[in-house]
PDB file of N, CA, C and O in Angstrom:
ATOM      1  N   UNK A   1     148.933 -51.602   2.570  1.00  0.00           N
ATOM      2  CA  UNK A   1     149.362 -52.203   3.818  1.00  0.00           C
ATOM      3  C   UNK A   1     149.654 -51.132   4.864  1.00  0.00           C
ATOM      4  O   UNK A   1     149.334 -51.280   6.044  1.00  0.00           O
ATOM      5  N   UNK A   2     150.318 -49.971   4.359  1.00  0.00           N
ATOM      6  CA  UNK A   2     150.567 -48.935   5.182  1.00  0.00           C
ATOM      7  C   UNK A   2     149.445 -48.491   5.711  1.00  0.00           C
ATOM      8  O   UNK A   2     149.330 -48.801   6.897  1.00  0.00           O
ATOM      9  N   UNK A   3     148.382 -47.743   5.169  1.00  0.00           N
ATOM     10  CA  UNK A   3     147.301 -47.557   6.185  1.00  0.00           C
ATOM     11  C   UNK A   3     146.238 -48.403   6.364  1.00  0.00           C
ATOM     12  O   UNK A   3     145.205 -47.758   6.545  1.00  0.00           O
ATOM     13  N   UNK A   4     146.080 -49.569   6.386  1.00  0.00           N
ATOM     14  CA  UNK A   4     145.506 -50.376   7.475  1.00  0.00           C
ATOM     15  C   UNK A   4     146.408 -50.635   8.649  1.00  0.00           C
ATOM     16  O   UNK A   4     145.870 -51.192   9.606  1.00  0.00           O
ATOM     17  N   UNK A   5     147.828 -50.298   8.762  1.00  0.00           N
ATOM     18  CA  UNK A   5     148.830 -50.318  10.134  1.00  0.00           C
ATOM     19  C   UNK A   5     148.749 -49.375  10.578  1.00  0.00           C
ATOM     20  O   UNK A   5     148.911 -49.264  11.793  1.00  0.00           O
ATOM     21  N   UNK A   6     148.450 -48.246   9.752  1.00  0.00           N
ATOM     22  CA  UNK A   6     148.186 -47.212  10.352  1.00  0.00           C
ATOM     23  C   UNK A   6     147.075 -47.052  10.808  1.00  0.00           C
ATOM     24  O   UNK A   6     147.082 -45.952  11.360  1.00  0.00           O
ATOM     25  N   UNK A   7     145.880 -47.630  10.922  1.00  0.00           N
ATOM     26  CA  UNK A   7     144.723 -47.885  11.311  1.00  0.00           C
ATOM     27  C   UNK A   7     145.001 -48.511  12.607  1.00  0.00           C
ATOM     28  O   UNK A   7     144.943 -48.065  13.752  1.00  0.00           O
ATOM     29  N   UNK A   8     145.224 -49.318  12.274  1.00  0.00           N
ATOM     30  CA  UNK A   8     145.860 -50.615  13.844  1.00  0.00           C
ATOM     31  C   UNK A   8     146.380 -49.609  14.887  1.00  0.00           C
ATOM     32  O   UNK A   8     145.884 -49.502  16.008  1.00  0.00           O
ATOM     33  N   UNK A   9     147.413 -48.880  14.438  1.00  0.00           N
ATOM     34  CA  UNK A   9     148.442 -48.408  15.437  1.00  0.00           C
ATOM     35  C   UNK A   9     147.490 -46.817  16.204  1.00  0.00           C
ATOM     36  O   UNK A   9     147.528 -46.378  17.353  1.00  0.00           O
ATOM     37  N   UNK A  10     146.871 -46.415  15.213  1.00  0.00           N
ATOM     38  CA  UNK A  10     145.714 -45.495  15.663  1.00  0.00           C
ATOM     39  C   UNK A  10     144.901 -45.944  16.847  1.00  0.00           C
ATOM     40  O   UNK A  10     145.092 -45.379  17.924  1.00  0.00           O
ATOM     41  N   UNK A  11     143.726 -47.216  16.715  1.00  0.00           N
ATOM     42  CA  UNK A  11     143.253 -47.940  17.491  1.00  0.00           C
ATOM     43  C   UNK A  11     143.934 -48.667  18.769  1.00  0.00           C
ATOM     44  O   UNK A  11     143.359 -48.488  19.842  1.00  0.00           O
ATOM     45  N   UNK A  12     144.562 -49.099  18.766  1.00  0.00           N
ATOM     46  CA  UNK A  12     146.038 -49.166  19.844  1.00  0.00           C
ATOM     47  C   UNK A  12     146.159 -48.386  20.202  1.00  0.00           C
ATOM     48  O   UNK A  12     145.655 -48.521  21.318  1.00  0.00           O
ATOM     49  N   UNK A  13     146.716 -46.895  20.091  1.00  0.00           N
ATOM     50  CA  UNK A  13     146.913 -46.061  21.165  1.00  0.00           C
ATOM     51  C   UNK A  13     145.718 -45.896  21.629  1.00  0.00           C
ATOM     52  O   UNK A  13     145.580 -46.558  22.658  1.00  0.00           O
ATOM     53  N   UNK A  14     144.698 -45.259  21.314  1.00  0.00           N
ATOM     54  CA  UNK A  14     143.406 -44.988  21.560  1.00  0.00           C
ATOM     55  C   UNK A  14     142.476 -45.709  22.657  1.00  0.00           C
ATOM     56  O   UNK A  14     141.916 -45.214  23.635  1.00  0.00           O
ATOM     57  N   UNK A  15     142.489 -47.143  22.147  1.00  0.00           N
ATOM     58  CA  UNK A  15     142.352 -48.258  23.367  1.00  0.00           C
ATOM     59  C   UNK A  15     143.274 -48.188  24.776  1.00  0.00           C
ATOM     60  O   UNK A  15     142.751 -48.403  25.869  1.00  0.00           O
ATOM     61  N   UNK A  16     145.034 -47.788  24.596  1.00  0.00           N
ATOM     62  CA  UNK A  16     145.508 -47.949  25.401  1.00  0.00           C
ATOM     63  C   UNK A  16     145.308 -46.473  26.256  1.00  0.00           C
ATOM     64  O   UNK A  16     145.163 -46.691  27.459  1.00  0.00           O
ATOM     65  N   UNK A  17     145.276 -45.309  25.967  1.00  0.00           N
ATOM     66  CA  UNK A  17     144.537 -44.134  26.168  1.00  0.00           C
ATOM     67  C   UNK A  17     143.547 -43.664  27.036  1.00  0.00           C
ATOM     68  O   UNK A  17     143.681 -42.803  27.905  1.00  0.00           O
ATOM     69  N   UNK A  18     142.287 -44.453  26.662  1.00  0.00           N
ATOM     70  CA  UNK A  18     141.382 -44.089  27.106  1.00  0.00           C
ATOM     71  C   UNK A  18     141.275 -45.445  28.225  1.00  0.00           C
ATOM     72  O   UNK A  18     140.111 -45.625  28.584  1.00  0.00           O
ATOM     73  N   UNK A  19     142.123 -46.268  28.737  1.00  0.00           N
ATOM     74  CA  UNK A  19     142.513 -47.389  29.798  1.00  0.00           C
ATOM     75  C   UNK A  19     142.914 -46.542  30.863  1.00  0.00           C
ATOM     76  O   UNK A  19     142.412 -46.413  31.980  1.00  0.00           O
ATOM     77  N   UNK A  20     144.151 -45.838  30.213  1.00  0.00           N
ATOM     78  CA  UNK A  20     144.887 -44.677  30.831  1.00  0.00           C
ATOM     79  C   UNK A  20     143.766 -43.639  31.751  1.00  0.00           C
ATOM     80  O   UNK A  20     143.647 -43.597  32.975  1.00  0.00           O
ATOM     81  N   UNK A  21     142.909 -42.726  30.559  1.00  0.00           N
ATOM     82  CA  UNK A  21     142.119 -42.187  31.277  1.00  0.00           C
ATOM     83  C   UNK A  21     141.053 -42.698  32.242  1.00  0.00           C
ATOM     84  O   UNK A  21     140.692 -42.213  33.314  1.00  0.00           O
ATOM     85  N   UNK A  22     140.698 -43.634  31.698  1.00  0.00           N
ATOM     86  CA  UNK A  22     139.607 -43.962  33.011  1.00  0.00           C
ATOM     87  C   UNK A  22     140.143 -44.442  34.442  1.00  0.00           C
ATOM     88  O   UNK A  22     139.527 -44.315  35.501  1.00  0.00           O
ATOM     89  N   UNK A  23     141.383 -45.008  34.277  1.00  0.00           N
ATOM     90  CA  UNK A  23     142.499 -45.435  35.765  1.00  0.00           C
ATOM     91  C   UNK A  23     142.589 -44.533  36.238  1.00  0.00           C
ATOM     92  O   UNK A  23     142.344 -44.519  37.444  1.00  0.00           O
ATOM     93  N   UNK A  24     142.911 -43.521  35.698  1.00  0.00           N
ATOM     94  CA  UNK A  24     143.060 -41.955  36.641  1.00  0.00           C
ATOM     95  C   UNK A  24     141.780 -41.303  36.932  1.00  0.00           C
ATOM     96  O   UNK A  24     141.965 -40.492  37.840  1.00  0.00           O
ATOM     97  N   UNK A  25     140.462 -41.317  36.512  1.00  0.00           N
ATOM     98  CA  UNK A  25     139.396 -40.964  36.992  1.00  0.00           C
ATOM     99  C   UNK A  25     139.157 -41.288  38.123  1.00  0.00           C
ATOM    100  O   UNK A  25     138.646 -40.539  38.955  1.00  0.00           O
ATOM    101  N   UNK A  26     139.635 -42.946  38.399  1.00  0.00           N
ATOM    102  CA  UNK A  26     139.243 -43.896  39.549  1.00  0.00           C
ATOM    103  C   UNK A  26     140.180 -43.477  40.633  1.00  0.00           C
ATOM    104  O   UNK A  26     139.931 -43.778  41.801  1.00  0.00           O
ATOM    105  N   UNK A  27     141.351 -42.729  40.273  1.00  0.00           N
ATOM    106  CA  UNK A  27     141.863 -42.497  41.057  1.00  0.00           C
ATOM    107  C   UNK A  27     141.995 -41.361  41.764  1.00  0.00           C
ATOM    108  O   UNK A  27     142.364 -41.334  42.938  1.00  0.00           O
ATOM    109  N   UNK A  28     141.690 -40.338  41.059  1.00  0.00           N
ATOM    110  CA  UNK A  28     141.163 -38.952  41.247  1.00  0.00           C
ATOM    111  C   UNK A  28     139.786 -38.982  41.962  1.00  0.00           C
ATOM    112  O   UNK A  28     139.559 -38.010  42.682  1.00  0.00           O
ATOM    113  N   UNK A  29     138.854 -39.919  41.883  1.00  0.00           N
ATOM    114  CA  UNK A  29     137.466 -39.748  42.678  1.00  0.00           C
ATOM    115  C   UNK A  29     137.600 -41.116  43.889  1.00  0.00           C
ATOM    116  O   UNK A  29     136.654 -41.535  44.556  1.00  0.00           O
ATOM    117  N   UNK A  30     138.652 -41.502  43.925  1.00  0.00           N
ATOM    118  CA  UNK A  30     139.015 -42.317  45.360  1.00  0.00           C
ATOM    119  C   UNK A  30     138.390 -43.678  45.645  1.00  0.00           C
ATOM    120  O   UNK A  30     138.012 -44.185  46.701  1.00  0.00           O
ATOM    121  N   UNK A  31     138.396 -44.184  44.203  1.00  0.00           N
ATOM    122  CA  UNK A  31     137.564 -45.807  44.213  1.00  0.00           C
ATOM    123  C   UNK A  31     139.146 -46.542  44.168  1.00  0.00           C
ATOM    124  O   UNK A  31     139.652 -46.693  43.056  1.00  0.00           O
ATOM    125  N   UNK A  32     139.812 -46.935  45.241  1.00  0.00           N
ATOM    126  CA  UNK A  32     141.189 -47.600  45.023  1.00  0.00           C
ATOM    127  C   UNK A  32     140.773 -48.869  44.693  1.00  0.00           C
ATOM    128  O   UNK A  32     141.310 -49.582  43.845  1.00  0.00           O
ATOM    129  N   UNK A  33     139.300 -49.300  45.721  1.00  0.00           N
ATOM    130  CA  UNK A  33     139.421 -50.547  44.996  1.00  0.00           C
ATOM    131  C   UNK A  33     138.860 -51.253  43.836  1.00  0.00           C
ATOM    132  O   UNK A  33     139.002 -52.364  43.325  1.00  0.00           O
ATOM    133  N   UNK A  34     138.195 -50.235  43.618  1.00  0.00           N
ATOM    134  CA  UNK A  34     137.478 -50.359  41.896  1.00  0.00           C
ATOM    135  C   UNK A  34     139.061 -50.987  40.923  1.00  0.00           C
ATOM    136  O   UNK A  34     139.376 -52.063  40.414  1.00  0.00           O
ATOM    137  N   UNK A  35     139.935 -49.181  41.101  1.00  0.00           N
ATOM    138  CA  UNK A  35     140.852 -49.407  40.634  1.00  0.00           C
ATOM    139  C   UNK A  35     141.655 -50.733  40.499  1.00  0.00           C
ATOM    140  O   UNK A  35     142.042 -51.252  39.452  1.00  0.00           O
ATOM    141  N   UNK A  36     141.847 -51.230  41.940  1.00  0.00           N
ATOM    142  CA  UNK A  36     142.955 -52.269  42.264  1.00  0.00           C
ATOM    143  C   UNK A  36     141.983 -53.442  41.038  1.00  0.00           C
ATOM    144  O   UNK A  36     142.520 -53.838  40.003  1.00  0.00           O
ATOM    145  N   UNK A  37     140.791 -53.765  41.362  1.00  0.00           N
ATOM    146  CA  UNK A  37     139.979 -54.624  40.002  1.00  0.00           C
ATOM    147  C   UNK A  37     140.407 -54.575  38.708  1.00  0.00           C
ATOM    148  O   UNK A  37     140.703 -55.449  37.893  1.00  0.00           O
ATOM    149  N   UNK A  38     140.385 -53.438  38.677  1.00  0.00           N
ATOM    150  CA  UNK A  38     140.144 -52.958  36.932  1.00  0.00           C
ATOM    151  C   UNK A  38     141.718 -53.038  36.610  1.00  0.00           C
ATOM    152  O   UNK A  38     142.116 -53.256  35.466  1.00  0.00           O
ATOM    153  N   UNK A  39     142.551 -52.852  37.660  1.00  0.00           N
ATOM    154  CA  UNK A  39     143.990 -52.881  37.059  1.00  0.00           C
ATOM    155  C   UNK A  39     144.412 -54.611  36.894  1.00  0.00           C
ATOM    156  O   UNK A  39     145.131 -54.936  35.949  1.00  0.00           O
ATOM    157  N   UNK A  40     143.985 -55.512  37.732  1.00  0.00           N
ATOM    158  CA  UNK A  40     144.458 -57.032  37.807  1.00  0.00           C
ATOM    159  C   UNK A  40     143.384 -57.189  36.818  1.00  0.00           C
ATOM    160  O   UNK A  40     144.095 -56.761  35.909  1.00  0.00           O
ATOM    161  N   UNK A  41     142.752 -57.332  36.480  1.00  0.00           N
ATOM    162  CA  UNK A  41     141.509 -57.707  34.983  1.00  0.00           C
ATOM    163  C   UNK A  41     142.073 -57.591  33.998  1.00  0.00           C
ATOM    164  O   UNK A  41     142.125 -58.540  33.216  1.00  0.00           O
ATOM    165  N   UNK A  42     142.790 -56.166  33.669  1.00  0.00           N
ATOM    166  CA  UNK A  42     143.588 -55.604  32.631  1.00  0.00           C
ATOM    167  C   UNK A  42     145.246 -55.624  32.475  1.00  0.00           C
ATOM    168  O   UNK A  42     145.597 -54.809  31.621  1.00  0.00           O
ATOM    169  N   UNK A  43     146.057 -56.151  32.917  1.00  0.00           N
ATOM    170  CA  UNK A  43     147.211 -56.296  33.275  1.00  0.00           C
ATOM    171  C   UNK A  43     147.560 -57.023  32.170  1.00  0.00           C
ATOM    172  O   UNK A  43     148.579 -56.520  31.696  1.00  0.00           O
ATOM    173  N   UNK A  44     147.196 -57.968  31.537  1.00  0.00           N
ATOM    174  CA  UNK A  44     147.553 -58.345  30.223  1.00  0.00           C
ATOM    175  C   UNK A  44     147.221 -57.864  29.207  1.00  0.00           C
ATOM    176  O   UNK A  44     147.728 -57.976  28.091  1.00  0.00           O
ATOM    177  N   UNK A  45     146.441 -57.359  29.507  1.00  0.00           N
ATOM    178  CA  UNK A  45     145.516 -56.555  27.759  1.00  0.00           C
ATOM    179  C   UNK A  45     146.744 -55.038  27.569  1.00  0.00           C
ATOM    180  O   UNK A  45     147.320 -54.600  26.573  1.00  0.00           O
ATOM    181  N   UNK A  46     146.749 -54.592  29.025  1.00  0.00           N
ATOM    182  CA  UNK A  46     147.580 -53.473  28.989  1.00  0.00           C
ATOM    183  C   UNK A  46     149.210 -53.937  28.366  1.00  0.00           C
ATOM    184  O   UNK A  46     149.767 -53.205  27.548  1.00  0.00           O
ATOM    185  N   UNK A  47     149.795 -55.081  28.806  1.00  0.00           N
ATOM    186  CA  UNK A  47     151.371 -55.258  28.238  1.00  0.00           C
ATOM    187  C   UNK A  47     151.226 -55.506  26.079  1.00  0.00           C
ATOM    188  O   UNK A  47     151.848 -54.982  25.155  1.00  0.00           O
ATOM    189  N   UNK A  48     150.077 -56.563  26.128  1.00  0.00           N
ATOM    190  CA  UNK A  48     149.509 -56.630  24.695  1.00  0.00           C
ATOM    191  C   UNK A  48     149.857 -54.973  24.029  1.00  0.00           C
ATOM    192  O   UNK A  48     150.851 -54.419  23.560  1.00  0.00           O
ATOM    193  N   UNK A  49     148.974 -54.738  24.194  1.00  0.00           N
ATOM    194  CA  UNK A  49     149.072 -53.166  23.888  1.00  0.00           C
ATOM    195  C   UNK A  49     149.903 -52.434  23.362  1.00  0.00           C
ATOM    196  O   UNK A  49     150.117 -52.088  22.200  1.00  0.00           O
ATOM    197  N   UNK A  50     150.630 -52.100  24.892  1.00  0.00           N
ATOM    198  CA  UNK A  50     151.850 -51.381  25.093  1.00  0.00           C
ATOM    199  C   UNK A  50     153.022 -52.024  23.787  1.00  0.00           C
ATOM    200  O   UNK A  50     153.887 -51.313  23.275  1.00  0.00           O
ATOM    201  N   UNK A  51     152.780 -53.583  23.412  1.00  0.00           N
ATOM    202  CA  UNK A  51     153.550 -54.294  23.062  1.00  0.00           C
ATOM    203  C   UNK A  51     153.410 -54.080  20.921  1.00  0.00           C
ATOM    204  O   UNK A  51     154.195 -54.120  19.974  1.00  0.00           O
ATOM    205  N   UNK A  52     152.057 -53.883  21.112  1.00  0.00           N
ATOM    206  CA  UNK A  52     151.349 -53.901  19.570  1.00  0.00           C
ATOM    207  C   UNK A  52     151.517 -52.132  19.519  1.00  0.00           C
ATOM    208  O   UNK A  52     151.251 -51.778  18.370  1.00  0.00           O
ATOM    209  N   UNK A  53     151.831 -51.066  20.300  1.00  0.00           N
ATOM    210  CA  UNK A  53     151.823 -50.001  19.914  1.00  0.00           C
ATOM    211  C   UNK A  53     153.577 -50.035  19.620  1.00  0.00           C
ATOM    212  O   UNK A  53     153.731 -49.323  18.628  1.00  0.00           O
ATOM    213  N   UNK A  54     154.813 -50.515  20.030  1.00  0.00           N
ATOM    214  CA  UNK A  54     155.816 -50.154  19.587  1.00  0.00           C
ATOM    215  C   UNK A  54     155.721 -50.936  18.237  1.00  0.00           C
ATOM    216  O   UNK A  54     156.155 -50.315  17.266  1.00  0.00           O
ATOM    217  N   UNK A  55     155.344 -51.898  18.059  1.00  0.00           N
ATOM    218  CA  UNK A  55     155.654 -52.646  17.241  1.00  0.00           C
ATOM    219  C   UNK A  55     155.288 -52.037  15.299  1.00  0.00           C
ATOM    220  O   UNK A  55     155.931 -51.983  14.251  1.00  0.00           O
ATOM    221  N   UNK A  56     153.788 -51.674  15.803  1.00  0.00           N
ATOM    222  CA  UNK A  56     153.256 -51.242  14.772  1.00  0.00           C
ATOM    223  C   UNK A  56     153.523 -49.689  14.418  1.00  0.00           C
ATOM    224  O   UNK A  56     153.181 -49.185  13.349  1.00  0.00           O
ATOM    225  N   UNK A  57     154.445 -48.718  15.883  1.00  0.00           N
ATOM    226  CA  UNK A  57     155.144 -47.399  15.222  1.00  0.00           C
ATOM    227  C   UNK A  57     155.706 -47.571  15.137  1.00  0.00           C
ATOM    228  O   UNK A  57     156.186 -46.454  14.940  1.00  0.00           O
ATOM    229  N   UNK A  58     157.038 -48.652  15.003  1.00  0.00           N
ATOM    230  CA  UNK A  58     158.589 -49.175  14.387  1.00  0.00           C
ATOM    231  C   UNK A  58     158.049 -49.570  12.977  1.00  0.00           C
ATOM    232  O   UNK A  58     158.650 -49.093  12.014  1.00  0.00           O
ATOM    233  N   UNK A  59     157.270 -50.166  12.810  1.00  0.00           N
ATOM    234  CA  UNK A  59     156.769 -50.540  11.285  1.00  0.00           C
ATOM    235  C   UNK A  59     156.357 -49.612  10.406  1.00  0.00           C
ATOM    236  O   UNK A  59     156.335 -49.715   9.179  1.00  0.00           O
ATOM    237  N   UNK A  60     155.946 -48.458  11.250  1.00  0.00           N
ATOM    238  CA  UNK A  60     155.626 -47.157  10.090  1.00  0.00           C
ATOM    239  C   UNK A  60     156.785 -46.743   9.872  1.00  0.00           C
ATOM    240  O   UNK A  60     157.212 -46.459   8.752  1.00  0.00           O
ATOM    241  N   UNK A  61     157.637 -46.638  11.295  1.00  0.00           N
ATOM    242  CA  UNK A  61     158.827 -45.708  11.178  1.00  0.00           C
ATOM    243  C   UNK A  61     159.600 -46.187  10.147  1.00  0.00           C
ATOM    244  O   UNK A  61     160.174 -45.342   9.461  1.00  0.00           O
ATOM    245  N   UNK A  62     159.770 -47.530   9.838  1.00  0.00           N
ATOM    246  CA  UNK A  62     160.535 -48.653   8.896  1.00  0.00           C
ATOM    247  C   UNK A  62     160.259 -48.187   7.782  1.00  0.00           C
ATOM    248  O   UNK A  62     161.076 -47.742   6.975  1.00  0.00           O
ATOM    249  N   UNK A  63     158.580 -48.280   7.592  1.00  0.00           N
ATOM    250  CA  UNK A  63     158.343 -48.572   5.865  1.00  0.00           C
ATOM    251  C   UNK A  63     158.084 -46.644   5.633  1.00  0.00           C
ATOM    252  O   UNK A  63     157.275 -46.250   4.792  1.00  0.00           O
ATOM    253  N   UNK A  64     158.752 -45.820   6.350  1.00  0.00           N
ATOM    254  CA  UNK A  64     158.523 -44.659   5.902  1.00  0.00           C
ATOM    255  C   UNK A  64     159.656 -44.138   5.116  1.00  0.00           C
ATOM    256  O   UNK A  64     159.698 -43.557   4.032  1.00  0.00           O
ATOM    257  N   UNK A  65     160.912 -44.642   6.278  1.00  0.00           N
ATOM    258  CA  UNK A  65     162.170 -44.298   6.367  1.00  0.00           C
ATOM    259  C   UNK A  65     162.391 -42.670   6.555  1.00  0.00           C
ATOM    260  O   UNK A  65     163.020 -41.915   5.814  1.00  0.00           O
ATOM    261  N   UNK A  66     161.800 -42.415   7.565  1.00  0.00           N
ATOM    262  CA  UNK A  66     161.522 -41.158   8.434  1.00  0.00           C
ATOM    263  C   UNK A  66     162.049 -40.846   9.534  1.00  0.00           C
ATOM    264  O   UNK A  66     161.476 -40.450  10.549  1.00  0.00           O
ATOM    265  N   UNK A  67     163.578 -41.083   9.289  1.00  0.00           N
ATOM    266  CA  UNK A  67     164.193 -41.102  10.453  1.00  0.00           C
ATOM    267  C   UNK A  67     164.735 -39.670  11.389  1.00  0.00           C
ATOM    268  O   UNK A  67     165.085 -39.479  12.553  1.00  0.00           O
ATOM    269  N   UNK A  68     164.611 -39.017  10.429  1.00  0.00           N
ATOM    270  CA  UNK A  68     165.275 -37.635  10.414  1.00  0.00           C
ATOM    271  C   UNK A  68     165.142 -36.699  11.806  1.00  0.00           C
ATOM    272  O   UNK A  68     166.163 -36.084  12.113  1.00  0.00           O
ATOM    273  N   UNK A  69     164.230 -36.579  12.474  1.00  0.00           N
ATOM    274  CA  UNK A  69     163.787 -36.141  13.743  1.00  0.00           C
ATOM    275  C   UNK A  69     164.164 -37.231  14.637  1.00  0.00           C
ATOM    276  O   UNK A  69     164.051 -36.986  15.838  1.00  0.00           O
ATOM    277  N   UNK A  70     164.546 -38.270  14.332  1.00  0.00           N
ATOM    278  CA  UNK A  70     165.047 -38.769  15.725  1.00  0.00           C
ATOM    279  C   UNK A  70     166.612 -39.220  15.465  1.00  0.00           C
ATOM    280  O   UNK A  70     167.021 -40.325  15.823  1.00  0.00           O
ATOM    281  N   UNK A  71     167.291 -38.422  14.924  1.00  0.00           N
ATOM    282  CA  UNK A  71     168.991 -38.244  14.675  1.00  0.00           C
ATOM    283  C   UNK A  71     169.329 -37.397  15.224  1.00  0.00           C
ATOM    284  O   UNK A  71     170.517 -37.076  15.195  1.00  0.00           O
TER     285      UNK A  71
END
């Protein structure tokens, strides 16, 4: 169970990542309104995300009991 979550939570950042990078490409080469598109298209997929990446690194952090660096 642990690493297929750890699979998940891999893919999740990665997806949310490379969202990340391409928003800032668009914004760095001055397509605002590409951007302004691509950000209202994605505005839910992005909270999903954001939402499935704490969830699934609280669940490693849980079933590791690896708390030690963040005491």
């Amino acid at each position: 169970m642990s690493t297929g979550m750890l699979h998940l939570h891999i893919t999740v950042v990665m997806i949310f990542m490379f969202s990340m990078i391409f928003k800032n490409i668009l914004m760095l080469i001055g397509m605002n309104d590409t951007l302004a598109k691509f950000r209202a298209k994605t505005k839910i997929m992005e909270m999903v995300l954001g939402s499935l990446m704490l969830l699934t690194g609280g669940y490693l952090l849980y079933i590791t009991q690896n708390l030690a660096p963040y005491m």
